[in-house]
C-alpha positions as CSV (number, residue, x, y, z in Angstrom):
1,X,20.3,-5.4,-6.7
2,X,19.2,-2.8,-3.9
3,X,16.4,-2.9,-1.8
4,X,14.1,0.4,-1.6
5,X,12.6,2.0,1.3
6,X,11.8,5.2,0.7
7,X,8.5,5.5,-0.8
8,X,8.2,7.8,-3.4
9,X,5.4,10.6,-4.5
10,X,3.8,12.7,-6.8
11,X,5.1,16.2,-7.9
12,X,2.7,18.9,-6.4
13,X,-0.5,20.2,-8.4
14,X,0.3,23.7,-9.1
15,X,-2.5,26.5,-8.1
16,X,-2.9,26.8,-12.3
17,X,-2.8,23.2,-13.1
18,X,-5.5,22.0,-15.1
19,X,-6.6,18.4,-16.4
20,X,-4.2,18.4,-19.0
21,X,-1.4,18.4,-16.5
22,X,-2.3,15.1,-15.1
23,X,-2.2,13.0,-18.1
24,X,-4.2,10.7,-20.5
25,X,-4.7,7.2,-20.1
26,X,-6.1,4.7,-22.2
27,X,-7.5,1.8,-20.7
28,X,-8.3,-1.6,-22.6
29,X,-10.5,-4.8,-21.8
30,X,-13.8,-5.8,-21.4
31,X,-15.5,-8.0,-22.7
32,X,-19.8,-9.5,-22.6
33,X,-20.1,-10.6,-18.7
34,X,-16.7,-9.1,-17.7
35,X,-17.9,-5.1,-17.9
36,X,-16.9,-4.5,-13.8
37,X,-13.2,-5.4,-14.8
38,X,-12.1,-2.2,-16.6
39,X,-15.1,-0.7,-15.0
40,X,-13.4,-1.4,-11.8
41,X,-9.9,0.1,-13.4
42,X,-11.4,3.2,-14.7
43,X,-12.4,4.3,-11.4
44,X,-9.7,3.6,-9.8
45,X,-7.6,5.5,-12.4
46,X,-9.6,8.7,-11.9
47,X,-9.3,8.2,-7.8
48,X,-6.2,7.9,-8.5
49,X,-5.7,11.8,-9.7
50,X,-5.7,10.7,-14.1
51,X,-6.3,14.1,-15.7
52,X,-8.6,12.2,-18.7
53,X,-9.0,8.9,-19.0
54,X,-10.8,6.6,-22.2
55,X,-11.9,3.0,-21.4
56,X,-12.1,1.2,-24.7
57,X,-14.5,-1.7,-24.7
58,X,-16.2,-3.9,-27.1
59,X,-19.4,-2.2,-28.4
60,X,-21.9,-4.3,-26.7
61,X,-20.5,-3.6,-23.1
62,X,-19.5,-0.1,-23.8
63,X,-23.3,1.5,-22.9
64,X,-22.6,-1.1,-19.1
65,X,-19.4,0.5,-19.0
66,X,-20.2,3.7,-19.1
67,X,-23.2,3.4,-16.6
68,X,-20.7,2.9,-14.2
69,X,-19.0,6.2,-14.1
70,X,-19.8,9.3,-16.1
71,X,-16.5,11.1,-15.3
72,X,-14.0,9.0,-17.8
73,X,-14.9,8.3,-21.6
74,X,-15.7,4.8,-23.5
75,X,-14.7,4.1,-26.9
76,X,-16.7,0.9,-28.4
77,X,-14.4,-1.5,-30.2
78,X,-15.9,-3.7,-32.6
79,X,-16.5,-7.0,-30.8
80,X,-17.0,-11.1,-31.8
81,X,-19.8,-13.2,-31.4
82,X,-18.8,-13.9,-27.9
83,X,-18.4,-10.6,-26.8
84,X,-14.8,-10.2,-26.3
85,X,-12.7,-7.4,-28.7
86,X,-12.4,-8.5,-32.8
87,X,-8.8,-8.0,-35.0
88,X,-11.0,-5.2,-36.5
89,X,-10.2,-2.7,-33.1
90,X,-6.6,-2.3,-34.2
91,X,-8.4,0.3,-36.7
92,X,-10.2,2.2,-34.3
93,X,-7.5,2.1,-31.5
94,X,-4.9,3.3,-33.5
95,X,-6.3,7.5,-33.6
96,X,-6.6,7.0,-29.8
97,X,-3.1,5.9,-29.0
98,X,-1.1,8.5,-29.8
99,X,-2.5,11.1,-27.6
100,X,-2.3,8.7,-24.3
101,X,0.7,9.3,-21.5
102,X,-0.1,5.8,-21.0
103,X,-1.8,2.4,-21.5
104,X,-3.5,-0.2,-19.5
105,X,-4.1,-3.5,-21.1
106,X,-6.1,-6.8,-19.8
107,X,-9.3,-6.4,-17.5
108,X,-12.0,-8.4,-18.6
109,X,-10.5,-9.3,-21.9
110,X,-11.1,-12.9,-22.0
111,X,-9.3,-14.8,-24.2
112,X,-9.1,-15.7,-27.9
113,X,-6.7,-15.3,-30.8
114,X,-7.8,-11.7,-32.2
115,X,-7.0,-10.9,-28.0
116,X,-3.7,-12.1,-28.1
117,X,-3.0,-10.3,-31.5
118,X,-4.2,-7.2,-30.1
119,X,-1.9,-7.3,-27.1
120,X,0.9,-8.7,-28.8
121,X,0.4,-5.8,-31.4
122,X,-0.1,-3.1,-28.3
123,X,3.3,-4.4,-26.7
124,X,5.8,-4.5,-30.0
125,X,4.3,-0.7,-31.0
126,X,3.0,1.2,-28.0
127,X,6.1,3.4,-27.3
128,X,4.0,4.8,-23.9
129,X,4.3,3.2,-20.5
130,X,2.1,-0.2,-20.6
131,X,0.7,-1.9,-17.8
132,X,-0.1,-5.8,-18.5
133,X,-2.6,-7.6,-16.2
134,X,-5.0,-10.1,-16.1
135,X,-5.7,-11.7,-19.9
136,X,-3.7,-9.3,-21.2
137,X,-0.4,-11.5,-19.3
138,X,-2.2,-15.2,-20.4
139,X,-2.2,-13.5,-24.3
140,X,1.8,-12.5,-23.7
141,X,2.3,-15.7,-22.1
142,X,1.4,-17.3,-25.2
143,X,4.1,-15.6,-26.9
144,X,7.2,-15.6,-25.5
145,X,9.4,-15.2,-28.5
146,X,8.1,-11.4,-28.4
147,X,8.2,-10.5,-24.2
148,X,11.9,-9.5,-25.2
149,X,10.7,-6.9,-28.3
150,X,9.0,-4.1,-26.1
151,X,8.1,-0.8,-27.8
152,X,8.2,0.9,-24.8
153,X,8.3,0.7,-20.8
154,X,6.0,-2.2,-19.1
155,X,4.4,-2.9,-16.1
156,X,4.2,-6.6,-15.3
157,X,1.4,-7.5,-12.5
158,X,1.1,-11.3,-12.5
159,X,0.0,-13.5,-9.4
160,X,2.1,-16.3,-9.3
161,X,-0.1,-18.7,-11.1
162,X,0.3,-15.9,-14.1
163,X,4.0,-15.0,-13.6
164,X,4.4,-18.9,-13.8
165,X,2.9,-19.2,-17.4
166,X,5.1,-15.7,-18.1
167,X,8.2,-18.0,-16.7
168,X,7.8,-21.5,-16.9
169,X,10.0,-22.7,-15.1
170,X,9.3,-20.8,-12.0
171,X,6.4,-22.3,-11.7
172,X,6.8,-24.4,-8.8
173,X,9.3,-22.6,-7.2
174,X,9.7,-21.4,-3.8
175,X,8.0,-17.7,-3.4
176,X,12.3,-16.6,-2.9
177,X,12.7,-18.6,-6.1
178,X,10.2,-16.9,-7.5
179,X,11.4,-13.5,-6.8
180,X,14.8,-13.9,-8.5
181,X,13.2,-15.3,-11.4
182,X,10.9,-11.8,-11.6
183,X,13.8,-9.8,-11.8
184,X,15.5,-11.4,-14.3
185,X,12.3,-11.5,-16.1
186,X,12.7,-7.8,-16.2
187,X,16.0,-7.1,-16.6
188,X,15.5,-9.0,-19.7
189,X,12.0,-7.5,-20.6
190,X,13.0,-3.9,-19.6
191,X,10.5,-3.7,-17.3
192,X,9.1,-3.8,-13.9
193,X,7.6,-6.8,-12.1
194,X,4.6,-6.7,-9.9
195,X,4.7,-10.1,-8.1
196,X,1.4,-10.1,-6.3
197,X,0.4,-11.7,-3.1
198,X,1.9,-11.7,1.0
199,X,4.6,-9.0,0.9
200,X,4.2,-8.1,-2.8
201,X,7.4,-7.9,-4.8
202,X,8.3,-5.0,-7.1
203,X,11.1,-5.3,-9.2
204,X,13.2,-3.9,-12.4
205,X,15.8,-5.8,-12.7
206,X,18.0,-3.4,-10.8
207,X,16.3,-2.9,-7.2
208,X,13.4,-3.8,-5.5
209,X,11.1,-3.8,-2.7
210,X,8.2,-5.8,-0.6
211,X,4.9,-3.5,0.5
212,X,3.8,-3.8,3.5
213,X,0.6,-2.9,3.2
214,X,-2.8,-5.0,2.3
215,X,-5.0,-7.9,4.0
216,X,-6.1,-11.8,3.4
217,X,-9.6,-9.8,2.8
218,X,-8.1,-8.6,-0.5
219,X,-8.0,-11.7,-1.8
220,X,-11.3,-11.4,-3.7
221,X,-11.8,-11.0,-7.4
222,X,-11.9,-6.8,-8.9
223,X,-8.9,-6.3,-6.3
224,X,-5.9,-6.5,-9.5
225,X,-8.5,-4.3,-11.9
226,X,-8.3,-1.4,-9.5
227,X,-4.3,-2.1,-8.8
228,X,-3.8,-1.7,-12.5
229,X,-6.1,1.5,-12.8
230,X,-4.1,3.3,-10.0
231,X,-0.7,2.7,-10.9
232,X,-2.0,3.9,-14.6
233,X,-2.9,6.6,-13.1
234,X,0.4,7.5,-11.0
235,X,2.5,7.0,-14.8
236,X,0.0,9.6,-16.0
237,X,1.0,12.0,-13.5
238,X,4.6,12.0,-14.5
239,X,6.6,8.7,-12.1
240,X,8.6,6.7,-13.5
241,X,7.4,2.8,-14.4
242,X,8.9,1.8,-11.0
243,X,7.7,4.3,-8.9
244,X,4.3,4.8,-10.2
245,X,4.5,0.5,-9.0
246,X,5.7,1.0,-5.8
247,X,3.5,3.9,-5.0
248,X,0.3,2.0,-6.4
249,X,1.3,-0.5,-4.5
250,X,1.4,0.8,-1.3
251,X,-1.9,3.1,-1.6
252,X,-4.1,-0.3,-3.0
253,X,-2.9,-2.2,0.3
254,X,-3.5,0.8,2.6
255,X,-6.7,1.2,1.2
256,X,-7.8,-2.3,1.2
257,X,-6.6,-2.0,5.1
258,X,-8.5,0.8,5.6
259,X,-11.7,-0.9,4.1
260,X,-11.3,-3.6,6.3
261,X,-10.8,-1.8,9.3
262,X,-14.4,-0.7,9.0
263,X,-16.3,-3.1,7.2
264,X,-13.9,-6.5,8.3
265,X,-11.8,-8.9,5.8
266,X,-14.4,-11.3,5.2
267,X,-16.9,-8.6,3.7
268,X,-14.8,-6.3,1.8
269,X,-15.1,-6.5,-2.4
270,X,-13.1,-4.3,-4.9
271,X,-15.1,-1.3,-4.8
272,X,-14.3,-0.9,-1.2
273,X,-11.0,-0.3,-2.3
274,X,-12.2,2.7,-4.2
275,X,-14.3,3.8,-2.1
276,X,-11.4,4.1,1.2
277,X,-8.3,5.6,-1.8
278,X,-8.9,9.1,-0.4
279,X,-8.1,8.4,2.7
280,X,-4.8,6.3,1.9
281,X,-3.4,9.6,-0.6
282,X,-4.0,11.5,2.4
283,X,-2.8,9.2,5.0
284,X,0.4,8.7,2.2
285,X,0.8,12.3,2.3
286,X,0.3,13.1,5.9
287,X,2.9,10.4,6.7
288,X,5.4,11.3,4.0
289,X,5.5,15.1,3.6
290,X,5.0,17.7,1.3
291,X,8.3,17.8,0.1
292,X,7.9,13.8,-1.2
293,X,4.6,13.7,-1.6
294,X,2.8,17.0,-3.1
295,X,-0.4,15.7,-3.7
């Protein structure tokens, strides 16, 4: 396994590009008192450079959800009695798929066995780049026999405490331990690894590296939404599953050190993060060059 340094970047926006250049994404969660998740994701994703971007949600959030922003789109899913997305979605999902570069799965989704259907269903026939997080990780979790049957690329982005119900027996292990056990988790998922917390670990399978960016005043709940809306937003714009991870990486802990630069660790919440991703692209690209990083 190698160890990479070199971060990577985006291709340069032409002087005729237009939205369509910059990819579709397709974000899913949500669910009644969990609206800021993918809320939280979509904004991040369009931050992030996403040429369009659709945030499917159950109906009864989707009018909070779209409050939020007015640059992305909602799609209402048909929801339960508790709020969180029914079997029925599969329906109204599937004319929204096909069109996406790529697809975000877990935010907000709570849990419940039409959930875990729904992502299960997602992995085994979404041939587009996936990114798993949050609930969407618990409903794999509960199905190991399929974690080796993706249709497509995944992106993995469990804290230990999920990566341990991914890999049971990892779950006490060391944080070294740990590590090893995420990348044979992907070599044998065909995918990449996000291994969140100090020093976060990207792996797939094949190399790997530790960012070096981020604070102890991340540590605060909405941090992981925005994570998974930028690196959606990075695959959309044409790097590779492990790239798009490393870069994301990188630009949510520079942000989040940028945030608390001004506003200190103890005060800074999600949307900070957000707020301060300008400023980390352009410190990214500043740092990195035109040649890596044309953004």
């Amino acid at each position: 396994m190698t160890d990479s340094t070199s971060l990577p970047g985006l291709p340069p926006r032409r002087p005729d590009s237009h939205k369509g250049d910059f990819g579709r994404a397709l974000l899913i969660g949500g669910s009644r008192g969990m609206a800021g998740s993918i809320s939280l994701s979509g904004m991040a994703a369009l931050r992030s450079g996403v040429g369009l971007l659709q945030l499917a949600v159950p109906q009864g959030i989707q009018s909070t959800v779209a409050g939020f922003e007015p640059s992305y789109m909602t799609i209402g899913l048909p929801d339960d009695v508790e709020g969180k997305i029914a079997g029925a979605a599969k329906n109204t999902l599937e004319g929204h798929l096909k069109p996406a570069t790529a697809i975000a799965c877990g935010p907000g989704l709570g849990q419940s066995e039409a959930v875990t259907d729904l992502v299960v269903w997602l992995y085994q026939n979404c041939s587009q780049p996936m990114i798993v997080d949050a609930d969407g990780l618990n409903a794999l979790a509960s199905r190991p026999d399929i974690l080796g049957q993706p249709a497509g690329p995944r992106i993995f982005t469990p804290h230990p405490g999920e990566f341990g119900r991914l890999v049971p027996a990892a779950k006490s292990a060391e944080r070294s331990a740990m590590e090893e056990a995420a990348a044979e988790f992907a070599a044998k998922c065909h995918s990449v690894v996000i291994l969140k917390g100090h020093r976060t670990y990207i792996t797939d399978g094949g190399q790997h590296r530790h960012n070096e960016t981020g604070n102890p005043g991340m540590a605060t709940g909405g941090t992981g939404d925005v994570l998974t809306g930028i690196i959606t937003a990075l695959v959309c714009q044409g790097l590779s599953p492990y790239d798009a991870a490393s870069l994301g990486v990188h630009l949510h802990g520079l942000a989040g050190d940028l945030a608390a630069a001004e506003l200190g660790e103890v005060s800074l919440i999600a949307s900070d993060l957000i707020r301060f991703l300008p400023e980390a692209f352009k410190r990214v690209k500043k740092q990195t060059g035109p040649r890596t990083m044309g953004f």
